[in-house]
C-alpha positions in Angstrom: 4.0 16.6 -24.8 1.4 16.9 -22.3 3.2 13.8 -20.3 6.0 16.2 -20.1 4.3 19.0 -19.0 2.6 16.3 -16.0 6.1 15.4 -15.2 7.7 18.4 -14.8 4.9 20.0 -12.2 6.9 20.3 -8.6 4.1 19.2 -7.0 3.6 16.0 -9.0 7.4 14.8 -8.4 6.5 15.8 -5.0 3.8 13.3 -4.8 5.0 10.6 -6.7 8.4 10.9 -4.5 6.0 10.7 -1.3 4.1 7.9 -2.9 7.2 5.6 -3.8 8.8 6.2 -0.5 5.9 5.1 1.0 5.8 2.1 -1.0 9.0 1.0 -0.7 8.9 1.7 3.4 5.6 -0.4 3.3 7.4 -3.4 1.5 10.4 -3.3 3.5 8.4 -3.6 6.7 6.8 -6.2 5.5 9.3 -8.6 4.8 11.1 -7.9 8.1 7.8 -9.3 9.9 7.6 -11.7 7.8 11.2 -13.4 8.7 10.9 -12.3 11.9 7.5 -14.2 12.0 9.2 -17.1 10.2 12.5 -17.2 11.8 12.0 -16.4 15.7 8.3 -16.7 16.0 8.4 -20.4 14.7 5.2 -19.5 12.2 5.4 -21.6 8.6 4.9 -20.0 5.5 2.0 -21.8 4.3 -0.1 -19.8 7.6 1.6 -16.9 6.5 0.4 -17.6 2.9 -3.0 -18.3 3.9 -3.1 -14.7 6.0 -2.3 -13.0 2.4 -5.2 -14.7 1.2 -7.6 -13.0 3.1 -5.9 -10.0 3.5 -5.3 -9.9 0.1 -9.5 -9.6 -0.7 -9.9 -7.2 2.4 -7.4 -4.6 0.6 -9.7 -4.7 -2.9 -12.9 -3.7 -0.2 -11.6 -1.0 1.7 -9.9 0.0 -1.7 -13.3 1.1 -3.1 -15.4 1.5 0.0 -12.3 4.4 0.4 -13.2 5.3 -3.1 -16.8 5.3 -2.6 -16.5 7.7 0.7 -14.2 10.2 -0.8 -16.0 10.4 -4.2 -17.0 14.1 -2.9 -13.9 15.2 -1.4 -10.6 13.2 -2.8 -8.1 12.4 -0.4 -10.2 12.3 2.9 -10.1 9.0 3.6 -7.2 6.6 3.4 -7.8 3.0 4.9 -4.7 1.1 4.8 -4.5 -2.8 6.0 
């Protein structure tokens, strides 16, 4: 019951709309670079594979040094990569 009463607050569908429209934007952005860096660019997928690997780490760090500098005051901060 108390998931129900979460899910029907209007500012909590407000959020989780922003959030998944975010997301999806996000992803969508990403794999048009990504064929247009393939495709006209010339790059291979391996480099482009290799670039996820590092970037991939670098999101987990700025993930909880954001966490660590909005302990105090949530939402302040928001490092994206």
């Amino acid at each position: 019951m108390i998931f129900w009463d979460i899910i029907k607050n209007r500012n909590i569908q407000f959020y989780i709309f922003v959030i998944v429209m975010s997301k999806a934007a996000l992803s969508i952005e990403a794999n048009v670079g990504q064929v247009y860096m393939t495709n006209e660019l010339g790059f291979s997928r391996e480099n482009l594979s290799m670039i996820q690997v590092i970037s991939a780490p670098c999101e987990i760090i700025f993930t909880v040094l954001s966490s660590y500098l909005s302990s105090s005051r949530p939402f302040r901060f928001q490092f994206f990569t």
